[in-house]
PDB file of N, CA, C and O in Angstrom:
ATOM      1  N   UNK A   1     -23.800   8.199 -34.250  1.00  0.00           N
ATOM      2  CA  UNK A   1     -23.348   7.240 -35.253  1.00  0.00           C
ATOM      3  C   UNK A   1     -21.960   6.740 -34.880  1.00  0.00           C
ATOM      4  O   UNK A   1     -21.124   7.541 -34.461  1.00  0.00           O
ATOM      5  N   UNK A   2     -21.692   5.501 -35.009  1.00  0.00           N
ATOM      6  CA  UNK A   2     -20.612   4.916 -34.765  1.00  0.00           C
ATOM      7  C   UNK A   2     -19.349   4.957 -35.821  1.00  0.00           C
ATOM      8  O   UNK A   2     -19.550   4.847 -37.030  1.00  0.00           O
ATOM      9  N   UNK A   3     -18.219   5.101 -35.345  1.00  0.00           N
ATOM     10  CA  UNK A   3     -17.584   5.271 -36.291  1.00  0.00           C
ATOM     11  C   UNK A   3     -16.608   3.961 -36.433  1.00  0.00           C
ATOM     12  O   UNK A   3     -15.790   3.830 -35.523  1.00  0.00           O
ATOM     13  N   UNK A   4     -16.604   3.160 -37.281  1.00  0.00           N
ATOM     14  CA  UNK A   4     -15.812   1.253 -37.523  1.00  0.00           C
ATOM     15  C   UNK A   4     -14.697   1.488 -37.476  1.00  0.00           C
ATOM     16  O   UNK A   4     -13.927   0.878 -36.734  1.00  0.00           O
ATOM     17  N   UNK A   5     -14.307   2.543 -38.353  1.00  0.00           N
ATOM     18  CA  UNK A   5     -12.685   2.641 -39.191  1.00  0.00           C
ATOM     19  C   UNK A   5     -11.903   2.792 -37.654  1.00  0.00           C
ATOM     20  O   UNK A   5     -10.679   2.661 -37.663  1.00  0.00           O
ATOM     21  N   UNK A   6     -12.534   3.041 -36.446  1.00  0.00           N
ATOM     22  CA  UNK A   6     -11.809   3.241 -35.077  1.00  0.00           C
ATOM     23  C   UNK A   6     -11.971   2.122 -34.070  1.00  0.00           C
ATOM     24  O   UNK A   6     -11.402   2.108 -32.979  1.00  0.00           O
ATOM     25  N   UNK A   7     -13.150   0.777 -34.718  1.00  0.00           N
ATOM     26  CA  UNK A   7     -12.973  -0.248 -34.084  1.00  0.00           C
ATOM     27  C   UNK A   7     -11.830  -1.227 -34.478  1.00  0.00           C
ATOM     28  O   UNK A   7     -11.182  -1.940 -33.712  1.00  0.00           O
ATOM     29  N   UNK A   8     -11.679  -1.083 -36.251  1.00  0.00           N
ATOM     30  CA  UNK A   8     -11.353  -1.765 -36.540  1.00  0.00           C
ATOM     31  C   UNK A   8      -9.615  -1.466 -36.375  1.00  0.00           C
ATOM     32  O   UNK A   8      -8.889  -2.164 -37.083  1.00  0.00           O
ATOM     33  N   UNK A   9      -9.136  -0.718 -35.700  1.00  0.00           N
ATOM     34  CA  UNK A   9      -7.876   0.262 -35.758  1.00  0.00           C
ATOM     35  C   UNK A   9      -7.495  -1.612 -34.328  1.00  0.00           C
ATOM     36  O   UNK A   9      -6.742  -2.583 -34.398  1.00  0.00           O
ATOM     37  N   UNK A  10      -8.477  -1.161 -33.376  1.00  0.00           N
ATOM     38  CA  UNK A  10      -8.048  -2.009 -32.553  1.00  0.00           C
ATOM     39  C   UNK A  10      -8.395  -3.620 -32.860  1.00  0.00           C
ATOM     40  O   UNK A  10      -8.094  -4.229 -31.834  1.00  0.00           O
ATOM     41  N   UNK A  11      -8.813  -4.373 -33.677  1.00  0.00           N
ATOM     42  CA  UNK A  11      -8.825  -5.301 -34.374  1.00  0.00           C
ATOM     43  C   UNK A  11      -7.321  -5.945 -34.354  1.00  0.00           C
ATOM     44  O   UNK A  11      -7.107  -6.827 -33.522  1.00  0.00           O
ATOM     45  N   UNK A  12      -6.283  -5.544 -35.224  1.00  0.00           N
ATOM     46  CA  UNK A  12      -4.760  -6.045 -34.847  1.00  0.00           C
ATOM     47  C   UNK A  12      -4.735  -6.301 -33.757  1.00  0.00           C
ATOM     48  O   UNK A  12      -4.240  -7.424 -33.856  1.00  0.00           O
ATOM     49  N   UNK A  13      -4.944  -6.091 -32.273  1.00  0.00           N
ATOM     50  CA  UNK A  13      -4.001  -6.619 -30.979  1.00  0.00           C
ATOM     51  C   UNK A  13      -4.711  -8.094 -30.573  1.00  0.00           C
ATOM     52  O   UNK A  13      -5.867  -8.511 -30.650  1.00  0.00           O
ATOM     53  N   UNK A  14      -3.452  -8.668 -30.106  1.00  0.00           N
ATOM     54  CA  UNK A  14      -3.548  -9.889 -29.597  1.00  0.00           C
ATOM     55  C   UNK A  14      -3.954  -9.900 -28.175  1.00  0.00           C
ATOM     56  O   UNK A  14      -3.235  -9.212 -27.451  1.00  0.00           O
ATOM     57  N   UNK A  15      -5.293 -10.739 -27.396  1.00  0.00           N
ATOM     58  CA  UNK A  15      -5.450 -10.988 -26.080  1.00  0.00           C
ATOM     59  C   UNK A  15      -4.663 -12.641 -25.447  1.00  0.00           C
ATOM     60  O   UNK A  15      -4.657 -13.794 -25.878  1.00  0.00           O
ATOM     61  N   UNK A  16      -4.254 -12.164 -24.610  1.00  0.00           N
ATOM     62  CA  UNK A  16      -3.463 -13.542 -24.212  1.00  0.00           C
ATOM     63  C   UNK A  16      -4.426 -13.867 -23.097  1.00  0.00           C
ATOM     64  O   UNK A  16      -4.957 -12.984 -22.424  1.00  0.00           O
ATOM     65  N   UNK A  17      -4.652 -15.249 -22.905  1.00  0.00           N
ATOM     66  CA  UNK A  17      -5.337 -15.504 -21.898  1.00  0.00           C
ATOM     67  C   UNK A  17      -4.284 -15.913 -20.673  1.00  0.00           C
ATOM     68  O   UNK A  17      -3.337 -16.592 -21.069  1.00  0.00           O
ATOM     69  N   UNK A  18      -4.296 -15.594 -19.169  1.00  0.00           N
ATOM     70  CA  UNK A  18      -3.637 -16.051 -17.880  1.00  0.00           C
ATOM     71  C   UNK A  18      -4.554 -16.492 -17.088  1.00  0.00           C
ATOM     72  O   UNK A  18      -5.659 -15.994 -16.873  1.00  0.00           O
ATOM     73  N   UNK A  19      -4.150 -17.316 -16.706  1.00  0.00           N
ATOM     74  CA  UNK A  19      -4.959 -18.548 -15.609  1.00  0.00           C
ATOM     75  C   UNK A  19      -4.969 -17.428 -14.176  1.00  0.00           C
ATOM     76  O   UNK A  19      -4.200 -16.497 -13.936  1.00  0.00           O
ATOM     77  N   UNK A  20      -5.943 -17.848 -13.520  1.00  0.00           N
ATOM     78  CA  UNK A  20      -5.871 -17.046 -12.336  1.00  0.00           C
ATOM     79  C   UNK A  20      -4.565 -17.377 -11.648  1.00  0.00           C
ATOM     80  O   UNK A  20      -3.920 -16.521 -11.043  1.00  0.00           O
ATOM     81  N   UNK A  21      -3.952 -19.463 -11.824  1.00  0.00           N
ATOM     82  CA  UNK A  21      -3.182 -19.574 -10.694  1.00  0.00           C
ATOM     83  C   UNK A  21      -2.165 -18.339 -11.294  1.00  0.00           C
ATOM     84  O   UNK A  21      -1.366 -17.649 -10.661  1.00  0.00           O
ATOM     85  N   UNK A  22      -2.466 -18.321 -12.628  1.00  0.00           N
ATOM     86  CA  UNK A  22      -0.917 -18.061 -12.901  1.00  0.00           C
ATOM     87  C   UNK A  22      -0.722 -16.439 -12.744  1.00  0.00           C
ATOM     88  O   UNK A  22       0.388 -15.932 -12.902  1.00  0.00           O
ATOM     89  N   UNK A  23      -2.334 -15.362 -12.294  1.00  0.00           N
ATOM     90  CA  UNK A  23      -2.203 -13.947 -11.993  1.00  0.00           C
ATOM     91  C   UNK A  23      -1.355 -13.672 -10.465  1.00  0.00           C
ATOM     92  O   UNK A  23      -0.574 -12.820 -10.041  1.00  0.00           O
ATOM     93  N   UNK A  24      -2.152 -15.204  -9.814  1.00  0.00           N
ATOM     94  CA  UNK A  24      -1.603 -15.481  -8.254  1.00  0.00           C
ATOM     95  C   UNK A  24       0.113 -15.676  -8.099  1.00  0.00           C
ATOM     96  O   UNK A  24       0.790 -15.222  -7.177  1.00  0.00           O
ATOM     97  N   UNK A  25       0.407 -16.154  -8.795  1.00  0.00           N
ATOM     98  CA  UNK A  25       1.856 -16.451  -8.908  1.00  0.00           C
ATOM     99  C   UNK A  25       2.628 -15.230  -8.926  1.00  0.00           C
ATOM    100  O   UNK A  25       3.280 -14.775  -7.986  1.00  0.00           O
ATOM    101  N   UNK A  26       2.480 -14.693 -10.200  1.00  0.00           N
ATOM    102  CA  UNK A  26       2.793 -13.583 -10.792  1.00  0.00           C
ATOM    103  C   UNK A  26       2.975 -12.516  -9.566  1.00  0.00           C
ATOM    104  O   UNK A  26       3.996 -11.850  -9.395  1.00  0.00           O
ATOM    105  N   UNK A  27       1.494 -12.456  -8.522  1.00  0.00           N
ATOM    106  CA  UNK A  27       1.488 -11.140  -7.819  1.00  0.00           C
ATOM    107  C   UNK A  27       2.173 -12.156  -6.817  1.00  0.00           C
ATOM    108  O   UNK A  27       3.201 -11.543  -7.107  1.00  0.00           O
ATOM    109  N   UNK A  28       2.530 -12.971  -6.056  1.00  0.00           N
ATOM    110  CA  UNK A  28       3.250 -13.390  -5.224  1.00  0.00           C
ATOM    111  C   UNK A  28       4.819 -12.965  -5.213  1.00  0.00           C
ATOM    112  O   UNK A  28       5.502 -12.405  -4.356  1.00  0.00           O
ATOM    113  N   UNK A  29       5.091 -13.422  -6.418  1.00  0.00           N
ATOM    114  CA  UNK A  29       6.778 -12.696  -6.697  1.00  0.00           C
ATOM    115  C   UNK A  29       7.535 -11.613  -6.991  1.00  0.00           C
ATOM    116  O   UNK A  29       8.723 -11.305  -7.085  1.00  0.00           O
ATOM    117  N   UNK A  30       5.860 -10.873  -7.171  1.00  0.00           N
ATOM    118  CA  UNK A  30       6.030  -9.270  -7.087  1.00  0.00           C
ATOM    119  C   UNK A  30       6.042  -8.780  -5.799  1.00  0.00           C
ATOM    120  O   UNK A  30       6.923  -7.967  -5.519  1.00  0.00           O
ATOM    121  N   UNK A  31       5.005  -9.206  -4.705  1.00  0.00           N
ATOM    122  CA  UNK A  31       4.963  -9.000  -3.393  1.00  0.00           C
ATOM    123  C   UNK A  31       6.586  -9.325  -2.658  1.00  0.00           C
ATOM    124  O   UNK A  31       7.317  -8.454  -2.185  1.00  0.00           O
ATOM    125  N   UNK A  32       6.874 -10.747  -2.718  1.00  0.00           N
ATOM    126  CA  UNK A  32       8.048 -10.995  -2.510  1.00  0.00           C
ATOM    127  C   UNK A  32       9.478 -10.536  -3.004  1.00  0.00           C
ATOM    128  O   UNK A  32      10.547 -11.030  -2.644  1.00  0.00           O
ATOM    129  N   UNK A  33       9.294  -9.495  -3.898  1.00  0.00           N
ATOM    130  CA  UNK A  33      10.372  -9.268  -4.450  1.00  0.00           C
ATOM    131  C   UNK A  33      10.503  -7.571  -3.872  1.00  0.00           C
ATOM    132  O   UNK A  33      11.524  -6.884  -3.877  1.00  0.00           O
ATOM    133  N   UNK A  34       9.095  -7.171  -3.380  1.00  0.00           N
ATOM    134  CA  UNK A  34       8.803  -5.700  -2.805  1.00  0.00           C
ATOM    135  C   UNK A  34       9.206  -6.028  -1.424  1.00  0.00           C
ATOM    136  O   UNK A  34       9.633  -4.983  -0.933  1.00  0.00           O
ATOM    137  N   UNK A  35       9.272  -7.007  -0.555  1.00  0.00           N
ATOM    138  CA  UNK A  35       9.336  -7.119   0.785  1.00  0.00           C
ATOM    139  C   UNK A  35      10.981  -6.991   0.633  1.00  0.00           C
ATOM    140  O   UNK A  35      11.634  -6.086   1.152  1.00  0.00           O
ATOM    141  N   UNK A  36      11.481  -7.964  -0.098  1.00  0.00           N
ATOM    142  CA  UNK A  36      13.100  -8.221  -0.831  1.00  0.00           C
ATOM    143  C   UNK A  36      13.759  -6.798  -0.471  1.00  0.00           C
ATOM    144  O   UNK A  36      14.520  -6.718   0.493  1.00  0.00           O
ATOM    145  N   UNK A  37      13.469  -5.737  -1.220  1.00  0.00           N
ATOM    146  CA  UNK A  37      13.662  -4.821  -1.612  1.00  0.00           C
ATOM    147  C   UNK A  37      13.827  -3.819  -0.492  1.00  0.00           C
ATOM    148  O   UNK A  37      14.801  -3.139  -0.170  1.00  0.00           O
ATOM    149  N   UNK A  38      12.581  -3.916   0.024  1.00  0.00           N
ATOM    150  CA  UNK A  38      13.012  -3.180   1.315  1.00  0.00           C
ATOM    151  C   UNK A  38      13.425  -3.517   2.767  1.00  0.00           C
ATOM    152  O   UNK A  38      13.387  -2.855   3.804  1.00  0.00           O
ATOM    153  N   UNK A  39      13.832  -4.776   2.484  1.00  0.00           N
ATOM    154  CA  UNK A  39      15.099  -5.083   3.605  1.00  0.00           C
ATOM    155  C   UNK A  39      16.149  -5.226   2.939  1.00  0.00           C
ATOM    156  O   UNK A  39      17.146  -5.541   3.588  1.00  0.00           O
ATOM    157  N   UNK A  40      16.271  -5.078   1.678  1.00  0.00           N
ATOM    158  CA  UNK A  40      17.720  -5.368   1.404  1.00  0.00           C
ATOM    159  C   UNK A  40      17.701  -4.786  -0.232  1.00  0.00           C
ATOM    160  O   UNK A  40      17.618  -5.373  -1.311  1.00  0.00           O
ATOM    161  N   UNK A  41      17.820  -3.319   0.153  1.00  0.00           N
ATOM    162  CA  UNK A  41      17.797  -2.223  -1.085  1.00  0.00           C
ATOM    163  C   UNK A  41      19.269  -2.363  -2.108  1.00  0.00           C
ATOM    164  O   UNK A  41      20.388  -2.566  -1.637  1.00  0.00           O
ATOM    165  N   UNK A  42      18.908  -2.175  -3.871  1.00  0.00           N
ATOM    166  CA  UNK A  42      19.907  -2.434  -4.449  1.00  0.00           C
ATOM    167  C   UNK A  42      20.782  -1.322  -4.432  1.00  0.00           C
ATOM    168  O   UNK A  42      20.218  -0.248  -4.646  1.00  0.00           O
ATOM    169  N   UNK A  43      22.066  -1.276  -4.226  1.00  0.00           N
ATOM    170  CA  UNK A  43      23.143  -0.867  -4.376  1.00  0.00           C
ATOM    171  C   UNK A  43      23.246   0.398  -5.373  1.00  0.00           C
ATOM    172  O   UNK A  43      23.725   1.515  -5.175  1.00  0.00           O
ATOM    173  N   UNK A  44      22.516  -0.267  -6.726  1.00  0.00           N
ATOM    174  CA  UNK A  44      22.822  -0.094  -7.908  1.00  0.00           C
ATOM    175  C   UNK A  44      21.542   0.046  -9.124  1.00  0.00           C
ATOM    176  O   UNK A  44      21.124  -0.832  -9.879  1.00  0.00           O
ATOM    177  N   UNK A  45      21.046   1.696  -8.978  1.00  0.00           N
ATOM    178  CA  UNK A  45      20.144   2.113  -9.492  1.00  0.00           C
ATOM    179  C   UNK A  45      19.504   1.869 -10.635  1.00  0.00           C
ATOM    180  O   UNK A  45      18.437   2.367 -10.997  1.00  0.00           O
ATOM    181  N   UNK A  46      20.160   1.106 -11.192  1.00  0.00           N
ATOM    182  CA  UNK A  46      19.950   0.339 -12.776  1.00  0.00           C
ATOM    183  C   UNK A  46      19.688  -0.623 -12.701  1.00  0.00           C
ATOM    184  O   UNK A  46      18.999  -1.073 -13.616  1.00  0.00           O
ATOM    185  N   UNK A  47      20.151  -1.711 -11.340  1.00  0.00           N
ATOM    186  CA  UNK A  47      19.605  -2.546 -10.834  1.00  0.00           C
ATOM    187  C   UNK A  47      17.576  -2.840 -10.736  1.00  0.00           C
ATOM    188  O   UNK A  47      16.869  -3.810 -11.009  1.00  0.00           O
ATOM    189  N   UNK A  48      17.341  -1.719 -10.316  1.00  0.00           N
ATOM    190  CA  UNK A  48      16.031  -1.234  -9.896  1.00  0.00           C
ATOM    191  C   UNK A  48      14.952  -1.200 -11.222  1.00  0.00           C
ATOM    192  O   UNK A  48      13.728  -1.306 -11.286  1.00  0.00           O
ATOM    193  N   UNK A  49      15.877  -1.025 -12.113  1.00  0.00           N
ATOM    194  CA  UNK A  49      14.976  -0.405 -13.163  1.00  0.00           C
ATOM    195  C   UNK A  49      15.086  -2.065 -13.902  1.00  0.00           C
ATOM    196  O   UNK A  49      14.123  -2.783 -14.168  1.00  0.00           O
ATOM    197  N   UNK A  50      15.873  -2.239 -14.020  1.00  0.00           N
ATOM    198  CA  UNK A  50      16.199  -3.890 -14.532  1.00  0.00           C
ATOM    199  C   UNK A  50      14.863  -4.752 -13.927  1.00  0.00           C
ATOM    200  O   UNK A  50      14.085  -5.265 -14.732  1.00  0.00           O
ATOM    201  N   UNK A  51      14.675  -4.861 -12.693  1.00  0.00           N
ATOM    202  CA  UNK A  51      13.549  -5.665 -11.854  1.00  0.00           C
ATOM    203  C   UNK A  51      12.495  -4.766 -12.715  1.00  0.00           C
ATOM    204  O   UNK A  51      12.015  -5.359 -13.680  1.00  0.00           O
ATOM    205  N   UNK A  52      12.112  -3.569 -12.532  1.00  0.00           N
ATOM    206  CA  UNK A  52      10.852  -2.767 -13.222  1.00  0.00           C
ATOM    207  C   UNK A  52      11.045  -3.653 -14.623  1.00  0.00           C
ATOM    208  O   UNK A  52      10.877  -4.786 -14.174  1.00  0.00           O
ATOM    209  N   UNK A  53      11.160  -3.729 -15.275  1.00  0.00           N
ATOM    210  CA  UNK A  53      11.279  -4.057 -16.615  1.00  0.00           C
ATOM    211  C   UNK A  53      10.984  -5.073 -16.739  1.00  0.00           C
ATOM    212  O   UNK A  53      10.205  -5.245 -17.678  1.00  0.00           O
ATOM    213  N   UNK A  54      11.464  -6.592 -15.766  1.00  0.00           N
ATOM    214  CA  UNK A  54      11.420  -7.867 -15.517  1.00  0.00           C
ATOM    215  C   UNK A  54       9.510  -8.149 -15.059  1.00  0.00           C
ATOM    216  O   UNK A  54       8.767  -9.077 -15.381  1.00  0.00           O
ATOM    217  N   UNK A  55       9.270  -7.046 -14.304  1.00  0.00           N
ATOM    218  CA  UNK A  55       8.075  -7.204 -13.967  1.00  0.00           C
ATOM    219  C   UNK A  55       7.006  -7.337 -14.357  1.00  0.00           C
ATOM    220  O   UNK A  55       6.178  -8.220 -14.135  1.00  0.00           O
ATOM    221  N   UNK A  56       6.950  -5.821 -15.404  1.00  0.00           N
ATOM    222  CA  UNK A  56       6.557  -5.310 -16.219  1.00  0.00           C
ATOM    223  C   UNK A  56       6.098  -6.801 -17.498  1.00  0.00           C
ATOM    224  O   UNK A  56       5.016  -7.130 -17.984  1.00  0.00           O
ATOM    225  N   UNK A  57       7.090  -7.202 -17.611  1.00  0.00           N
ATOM    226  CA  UNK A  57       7.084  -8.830 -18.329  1.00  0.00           C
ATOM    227  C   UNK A  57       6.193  -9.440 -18.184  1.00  0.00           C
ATOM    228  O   UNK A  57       5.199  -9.527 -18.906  1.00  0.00           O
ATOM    229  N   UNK A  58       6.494 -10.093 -16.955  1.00  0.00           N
ATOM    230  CA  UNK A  58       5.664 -11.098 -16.145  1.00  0.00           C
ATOM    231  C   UNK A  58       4.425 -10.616 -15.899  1.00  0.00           C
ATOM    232  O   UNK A  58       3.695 -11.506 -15.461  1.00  0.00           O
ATOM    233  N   UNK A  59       3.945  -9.667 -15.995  1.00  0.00           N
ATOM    234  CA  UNK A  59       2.432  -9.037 -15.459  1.00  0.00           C
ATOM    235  C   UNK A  59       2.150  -8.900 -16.928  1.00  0.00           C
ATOM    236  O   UNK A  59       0.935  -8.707 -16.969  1.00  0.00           O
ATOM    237  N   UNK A  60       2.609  -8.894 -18.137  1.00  0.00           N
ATOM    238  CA  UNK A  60       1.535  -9.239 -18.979  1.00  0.00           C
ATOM    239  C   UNK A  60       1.818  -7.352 -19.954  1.00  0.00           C
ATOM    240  O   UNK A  60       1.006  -6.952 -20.789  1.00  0.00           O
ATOM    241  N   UNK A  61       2.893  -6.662 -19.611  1.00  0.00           N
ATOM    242  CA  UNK A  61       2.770  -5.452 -20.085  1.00  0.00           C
ATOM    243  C   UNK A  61       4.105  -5.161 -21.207  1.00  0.00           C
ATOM    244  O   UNK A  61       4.624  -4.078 -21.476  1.00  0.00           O
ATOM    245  N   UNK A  62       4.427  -6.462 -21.714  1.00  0.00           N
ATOM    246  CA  UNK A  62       5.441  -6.248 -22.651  1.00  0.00           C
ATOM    247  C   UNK A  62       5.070  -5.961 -24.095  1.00  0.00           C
ATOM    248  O   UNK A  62       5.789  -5.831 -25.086  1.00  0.00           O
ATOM    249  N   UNK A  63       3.721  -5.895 -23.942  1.00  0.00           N
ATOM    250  CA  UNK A  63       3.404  -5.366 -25.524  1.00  0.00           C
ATOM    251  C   UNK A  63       2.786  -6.930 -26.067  1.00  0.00           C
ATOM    252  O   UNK A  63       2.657  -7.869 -25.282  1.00  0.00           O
ATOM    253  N   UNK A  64       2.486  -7.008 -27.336  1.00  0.00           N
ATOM    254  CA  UNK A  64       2.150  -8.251 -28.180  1.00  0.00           C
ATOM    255  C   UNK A  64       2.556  -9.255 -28.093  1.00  0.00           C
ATOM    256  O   UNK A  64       3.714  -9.094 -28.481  1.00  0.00           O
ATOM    257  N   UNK A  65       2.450 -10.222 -27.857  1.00  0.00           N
ATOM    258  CA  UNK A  65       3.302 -11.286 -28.048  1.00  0.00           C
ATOM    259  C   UNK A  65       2.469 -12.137 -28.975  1.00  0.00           C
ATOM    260  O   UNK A  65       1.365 -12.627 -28.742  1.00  0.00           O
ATOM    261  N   UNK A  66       3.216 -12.224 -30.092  1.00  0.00           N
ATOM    262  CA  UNK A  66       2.305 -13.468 -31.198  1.00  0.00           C
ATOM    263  C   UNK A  66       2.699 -14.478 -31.472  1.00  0.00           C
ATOM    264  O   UNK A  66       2.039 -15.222 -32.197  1.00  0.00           O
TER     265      UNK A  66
END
């Protein structure tokens, strides 16, 4: 037996739709920003986590957006 009260839990979240160009993009400037990185490593370890965070964005993992 199915239980609703646990479909409907996930009911609230929002799906955003992304264009393929725009998955292509996305992983391009991630690629390019990984090549970046390891020829020319940041200084400044907070730096690092700053880009993680920026990324994290752009790929679609910032949570809800409504």
């Amino acid at each position: 037996m199915m239980d609703f009260r646990s479909i409907g839990a996930d009911m609230g979240q929002v799906i955003q739709f992304v264009s393929k160009s725009d998955r292509e993009r996305i992983r391009l400037i991630q690629e390019a920003r990984a090549i970046y990185d390891s020829i020319f490593p940041p200084a400044d370890p907070s730096e690092q986590q700053d880009k993680a965070t920026i990324g994290r964005a752009a790929s679609g993992d910032a949570g809800n957006l409504a």
